[in-house]
C-alpha beads as a LAMMPS data file, in Angstrom:
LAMMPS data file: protein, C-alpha beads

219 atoms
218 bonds

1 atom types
1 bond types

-500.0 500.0 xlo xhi
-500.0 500.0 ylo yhi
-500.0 500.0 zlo zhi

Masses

1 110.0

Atoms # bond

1 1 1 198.602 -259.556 38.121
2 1 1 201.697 -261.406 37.212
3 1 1 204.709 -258.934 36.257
4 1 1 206.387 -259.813 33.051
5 1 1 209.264 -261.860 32.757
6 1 1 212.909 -259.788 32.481
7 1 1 214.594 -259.927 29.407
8 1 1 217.518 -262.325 29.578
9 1 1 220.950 -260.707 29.813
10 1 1 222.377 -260.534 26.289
11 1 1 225.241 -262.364 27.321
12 1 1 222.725 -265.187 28.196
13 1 1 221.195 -264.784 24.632
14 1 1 224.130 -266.194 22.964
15 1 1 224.822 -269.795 21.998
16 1 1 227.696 -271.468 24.030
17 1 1 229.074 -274.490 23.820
18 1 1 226.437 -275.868 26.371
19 1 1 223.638 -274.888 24.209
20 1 1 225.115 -274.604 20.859
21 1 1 223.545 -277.477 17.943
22 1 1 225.995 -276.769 15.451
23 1 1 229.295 -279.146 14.745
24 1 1 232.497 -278.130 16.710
25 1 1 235.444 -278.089 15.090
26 1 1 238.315 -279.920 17.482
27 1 1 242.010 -280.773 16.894
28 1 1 243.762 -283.082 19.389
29 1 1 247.403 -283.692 19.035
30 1 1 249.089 -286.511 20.607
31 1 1 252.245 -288.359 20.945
32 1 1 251.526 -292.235 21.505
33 1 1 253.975 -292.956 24.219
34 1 1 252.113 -290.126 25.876
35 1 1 250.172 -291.542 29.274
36 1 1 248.621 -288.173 29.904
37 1 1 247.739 -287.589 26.105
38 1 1 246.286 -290.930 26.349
39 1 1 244.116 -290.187 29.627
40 1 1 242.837 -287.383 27.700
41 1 1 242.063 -289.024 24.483
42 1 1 239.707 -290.948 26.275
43 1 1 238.072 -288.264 27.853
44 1 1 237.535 -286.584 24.289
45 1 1 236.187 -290.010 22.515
46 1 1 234.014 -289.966 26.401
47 1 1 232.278 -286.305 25.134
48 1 1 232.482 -287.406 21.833
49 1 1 229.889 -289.980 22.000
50 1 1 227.575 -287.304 23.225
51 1 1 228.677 -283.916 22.126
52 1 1 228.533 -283.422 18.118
53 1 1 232.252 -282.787 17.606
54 1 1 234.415 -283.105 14.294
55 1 1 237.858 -283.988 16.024
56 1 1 241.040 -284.393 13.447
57 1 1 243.431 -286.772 15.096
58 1 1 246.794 -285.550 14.949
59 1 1 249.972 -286.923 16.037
60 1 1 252.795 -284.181 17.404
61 1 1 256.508 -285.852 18.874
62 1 1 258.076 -285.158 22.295
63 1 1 261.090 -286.185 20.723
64 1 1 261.163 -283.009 18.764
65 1 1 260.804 -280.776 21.569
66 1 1 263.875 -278.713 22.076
67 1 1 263.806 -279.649 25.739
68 1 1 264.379 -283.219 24.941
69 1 1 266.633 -282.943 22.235
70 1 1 269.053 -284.517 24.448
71 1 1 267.064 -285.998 27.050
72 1 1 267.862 -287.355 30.922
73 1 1 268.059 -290.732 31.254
74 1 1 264.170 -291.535 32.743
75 1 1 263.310 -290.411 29.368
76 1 1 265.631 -291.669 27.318
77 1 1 263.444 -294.973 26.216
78 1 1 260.529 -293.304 25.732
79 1 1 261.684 -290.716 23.917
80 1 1 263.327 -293.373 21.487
81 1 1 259.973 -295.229 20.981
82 1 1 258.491 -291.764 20.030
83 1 1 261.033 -291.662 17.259
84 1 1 259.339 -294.904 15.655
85 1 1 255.835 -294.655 16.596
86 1 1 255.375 -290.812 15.495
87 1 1 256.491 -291.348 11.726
88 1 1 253.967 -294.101 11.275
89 1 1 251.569 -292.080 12.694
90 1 1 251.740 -289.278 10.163
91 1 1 252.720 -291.682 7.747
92 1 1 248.887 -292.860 8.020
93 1 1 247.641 -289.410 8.524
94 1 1 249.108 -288.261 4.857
95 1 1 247.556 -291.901 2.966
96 1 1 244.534 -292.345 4.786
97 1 1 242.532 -289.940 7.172
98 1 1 241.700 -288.750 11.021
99 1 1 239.655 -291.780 11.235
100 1 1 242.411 -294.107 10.839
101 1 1 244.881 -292.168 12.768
102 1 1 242.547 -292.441 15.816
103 1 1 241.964 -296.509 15.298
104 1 1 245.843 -296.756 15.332
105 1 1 246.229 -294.844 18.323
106 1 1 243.598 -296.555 19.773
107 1 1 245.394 -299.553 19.224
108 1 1 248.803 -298.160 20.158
109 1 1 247.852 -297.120 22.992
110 1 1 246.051 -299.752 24.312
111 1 1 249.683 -301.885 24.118
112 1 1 251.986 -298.809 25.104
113 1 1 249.440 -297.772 28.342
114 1 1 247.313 -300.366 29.441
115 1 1 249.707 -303.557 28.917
116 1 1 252.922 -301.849 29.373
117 1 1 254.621 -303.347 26.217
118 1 1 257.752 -301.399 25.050
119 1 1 258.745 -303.546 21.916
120 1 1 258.258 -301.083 19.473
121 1 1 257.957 -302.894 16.386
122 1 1 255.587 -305.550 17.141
123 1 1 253.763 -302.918 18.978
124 1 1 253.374 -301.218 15.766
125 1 1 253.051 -303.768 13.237
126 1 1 249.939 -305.620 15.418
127 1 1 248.540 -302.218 15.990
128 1 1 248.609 -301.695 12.225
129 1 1 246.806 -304.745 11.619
130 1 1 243.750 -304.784 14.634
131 1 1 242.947 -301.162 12.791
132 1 1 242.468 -302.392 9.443
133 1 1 245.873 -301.084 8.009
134 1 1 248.935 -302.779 6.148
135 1 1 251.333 -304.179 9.236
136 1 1 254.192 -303.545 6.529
137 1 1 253.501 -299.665 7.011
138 1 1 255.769 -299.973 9.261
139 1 1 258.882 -300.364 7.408
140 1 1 258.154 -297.154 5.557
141 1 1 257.196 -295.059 8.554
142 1 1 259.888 -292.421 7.994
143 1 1 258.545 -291.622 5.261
144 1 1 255.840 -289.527 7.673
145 1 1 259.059 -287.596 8.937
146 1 1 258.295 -284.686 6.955
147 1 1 254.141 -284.002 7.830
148 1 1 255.314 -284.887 11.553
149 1 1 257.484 -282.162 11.521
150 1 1 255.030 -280.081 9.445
151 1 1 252.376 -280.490 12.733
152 1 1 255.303 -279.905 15.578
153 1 1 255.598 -276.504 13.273
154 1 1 251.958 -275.970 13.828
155 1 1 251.875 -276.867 17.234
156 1 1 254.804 -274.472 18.205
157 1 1 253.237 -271.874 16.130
158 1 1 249.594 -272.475 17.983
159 1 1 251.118 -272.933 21.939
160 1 1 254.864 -272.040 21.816
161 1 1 258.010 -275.305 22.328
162 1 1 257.565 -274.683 26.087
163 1 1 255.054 -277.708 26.813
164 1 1 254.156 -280.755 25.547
165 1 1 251.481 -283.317 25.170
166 1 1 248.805 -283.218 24.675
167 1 1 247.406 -280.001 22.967
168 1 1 243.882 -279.587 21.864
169 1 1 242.353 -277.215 19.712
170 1 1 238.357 -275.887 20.321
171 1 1 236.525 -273.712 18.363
172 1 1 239.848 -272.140 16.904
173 1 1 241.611 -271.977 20.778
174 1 1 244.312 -273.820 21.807
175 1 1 246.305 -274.956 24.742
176 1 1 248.054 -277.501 26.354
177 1 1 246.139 -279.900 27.961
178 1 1 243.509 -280.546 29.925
179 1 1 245.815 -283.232 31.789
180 1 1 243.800 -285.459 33.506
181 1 1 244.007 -288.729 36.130
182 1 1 241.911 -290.600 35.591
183 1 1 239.787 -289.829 32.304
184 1 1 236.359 -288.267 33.409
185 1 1 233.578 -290.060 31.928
186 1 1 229.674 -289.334 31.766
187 1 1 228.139 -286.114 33.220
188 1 1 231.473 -284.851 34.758
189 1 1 233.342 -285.338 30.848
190 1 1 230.935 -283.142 29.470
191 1 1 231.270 -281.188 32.419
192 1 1 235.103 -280.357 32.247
193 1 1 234.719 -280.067 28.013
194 1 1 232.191 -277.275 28.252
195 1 1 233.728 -275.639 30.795
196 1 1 237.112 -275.881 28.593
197 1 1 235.129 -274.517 25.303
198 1 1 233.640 -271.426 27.761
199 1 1 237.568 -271.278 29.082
200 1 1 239.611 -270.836 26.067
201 1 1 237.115 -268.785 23.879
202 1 1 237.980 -265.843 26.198
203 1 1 240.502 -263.572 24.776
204 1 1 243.551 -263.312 26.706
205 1 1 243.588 -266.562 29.134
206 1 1 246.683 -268.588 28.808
207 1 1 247.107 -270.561 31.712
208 1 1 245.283 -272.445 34.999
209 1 1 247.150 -274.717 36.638
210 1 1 248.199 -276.870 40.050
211 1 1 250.629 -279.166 40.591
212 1 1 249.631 -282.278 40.223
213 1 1 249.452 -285.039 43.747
214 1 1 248.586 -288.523 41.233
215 1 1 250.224 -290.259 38.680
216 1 1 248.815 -291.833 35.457
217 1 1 245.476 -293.928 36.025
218 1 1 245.297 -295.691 33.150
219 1 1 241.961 -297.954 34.050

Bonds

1 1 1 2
2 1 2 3
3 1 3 4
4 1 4 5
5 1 5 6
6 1 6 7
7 1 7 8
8 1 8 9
9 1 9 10
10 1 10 11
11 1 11 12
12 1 12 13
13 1 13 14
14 1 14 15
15 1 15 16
16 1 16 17
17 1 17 18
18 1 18 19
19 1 19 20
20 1 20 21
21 1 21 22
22 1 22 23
23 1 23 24
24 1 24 25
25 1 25 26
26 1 26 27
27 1 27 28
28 1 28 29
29 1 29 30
30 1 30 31
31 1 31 32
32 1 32 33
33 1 33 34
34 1 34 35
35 1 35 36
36 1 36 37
37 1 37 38
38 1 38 39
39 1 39 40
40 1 40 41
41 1 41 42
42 1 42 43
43 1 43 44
44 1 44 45
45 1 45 46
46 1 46 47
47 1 47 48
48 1 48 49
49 1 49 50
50 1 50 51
51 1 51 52
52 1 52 53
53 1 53 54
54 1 54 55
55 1 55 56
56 1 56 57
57 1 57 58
58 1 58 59
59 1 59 60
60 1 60 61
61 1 61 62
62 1 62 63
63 1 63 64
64 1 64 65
65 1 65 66
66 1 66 67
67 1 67 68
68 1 68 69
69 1 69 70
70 1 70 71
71 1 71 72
72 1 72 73
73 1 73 74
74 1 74 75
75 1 75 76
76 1 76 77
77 1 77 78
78 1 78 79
79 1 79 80
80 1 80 81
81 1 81 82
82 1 82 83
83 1 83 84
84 1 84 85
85 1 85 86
86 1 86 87
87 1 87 88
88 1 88 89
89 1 89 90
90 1 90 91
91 1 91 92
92 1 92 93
93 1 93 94
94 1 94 95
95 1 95 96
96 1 96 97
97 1 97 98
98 1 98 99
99 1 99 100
100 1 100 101
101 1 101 102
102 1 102 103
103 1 103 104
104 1 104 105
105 1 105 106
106 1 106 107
107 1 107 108
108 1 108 109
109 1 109 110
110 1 110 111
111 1 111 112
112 1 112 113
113 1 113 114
114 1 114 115
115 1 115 116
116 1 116 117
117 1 117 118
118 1 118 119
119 1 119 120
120 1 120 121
121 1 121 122
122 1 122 123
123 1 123 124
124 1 124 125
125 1 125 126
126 1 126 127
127 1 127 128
128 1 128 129
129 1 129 130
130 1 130 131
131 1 131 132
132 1 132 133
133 1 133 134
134 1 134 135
135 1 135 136
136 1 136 137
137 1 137 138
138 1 138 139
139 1 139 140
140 1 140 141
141 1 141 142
142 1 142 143
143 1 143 144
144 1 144 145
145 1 145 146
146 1 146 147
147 1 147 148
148 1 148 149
149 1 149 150
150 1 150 151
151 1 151 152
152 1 152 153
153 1 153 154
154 1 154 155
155 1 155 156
156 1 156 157
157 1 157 158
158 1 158 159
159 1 159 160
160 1 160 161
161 1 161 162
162 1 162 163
163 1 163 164
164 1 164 165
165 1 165 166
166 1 166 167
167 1 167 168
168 1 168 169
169 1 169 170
170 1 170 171
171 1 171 172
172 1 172 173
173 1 173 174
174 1 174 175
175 1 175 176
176 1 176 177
177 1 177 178
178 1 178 179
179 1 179 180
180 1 180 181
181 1 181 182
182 1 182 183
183 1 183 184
184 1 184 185
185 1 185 186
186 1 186 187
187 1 187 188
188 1 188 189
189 1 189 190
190 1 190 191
191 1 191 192
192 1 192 193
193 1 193 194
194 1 194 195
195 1 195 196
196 1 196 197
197 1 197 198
198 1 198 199
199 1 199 200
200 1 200 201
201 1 201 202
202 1 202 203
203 1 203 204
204 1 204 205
205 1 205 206
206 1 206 207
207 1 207 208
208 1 208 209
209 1 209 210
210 1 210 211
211 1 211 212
212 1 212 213
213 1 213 214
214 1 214 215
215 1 215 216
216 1 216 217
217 1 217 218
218 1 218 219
């Protein structure tokens, strides 16, 4: 005779994100110039292709940090591109939607990260165009000043002005990070996301974190 089963812990009853079916609600914010946001932008559109998420794209600014407000001269430059690329990206946020914000990053980034081009404005204006948008966006992107200070508001309110980018929002959490090098992909992706989901949903964790012993790697 074959004794019965135990009943599974109740813990173990509930749905987590490595068994849950229903859409999960994620927010990534980014600044273009960004090489770690970027990294991890990849990772995300990685789990994205297998997880069912709903992520809204949204586009924060180092250069509104108060730590940067006047920044040290390694900075400097890129700090000044995130001045012109950060408008445009809210700029298309407020007329279009996340979809289009994430084909012009994709584009952005691909020029900013992976060929290392720093003129800004035919960075943009080709961007603009390879995504499907108006290249003369760009001559209005100031007009996006506003809503991109509207999500640095959010962002401070969500994870305080002490960090940066990126910051992603799961299920409601959010934190800084996950900064990555390079981008998981396939089993270990979902791997780190899940993990991530289980993380933040806990009530009272704020921070893990080592120093990190690589730079960007961007391919």
């Amino acid at each position: 005779m074959t004794s019965a089963a135990p009943a599974p812990h109740p813990a173990q009853a509930e749905s987590s994100p490595l068994t849950a079916t229903s859409t999960a609600p994620v927010e990534f914010f980014f600044d273009p110039i960004c090489p770690w946001a970027w990294m991890t932008s990849r990772w995300l559109a990685e789990v994205q292709q297998t997880r069912d998420l709903d992520v809204t794209w949204r586009v924060m600014s180092l250069a509104l940090l108060p730590a940067n407000a006047e920044p040290d001269p390694e900075h400097a430059d890129g700090i000044r591109r995130s001045k012109e690329y950060c408008p445009l990206v809210a700029l298309v946020a407020e007329r279009f939607d996340s979809a289009a914000v994430k084909a012009l990053y994709d584009e952005l980034g691909r020029r900013i990260h992976l060929d290392a081009r720093t003129d800004v404005e035919a960075v943009a204006r080709e961007s603009l165009s390879a995504a499907g948008l108006d290249a003369a966006l760009f001559d209005e992107r100031h007009e996006g000043d506003a809503a991109l200070a509207a999500n640095q508001e959010e962002v401070a309110r969500r994870v305080g002005t002490d960090v940066g980018t990126p910051v992603l929002t799961i299920n409601g959490h959010s934190f800084f990070g996950p900064v990555v090098s390079p981008a998981p992909t396939g089993d270990a992706a979902l791997r780190l996301y899940d993990g991530l989901a289980l993380a933040t949903s806990v009530d009272g964790f704020f921070e893990l974190k080592r120093s990190r012993d690589v730079g960007p790697i961007l391919r």
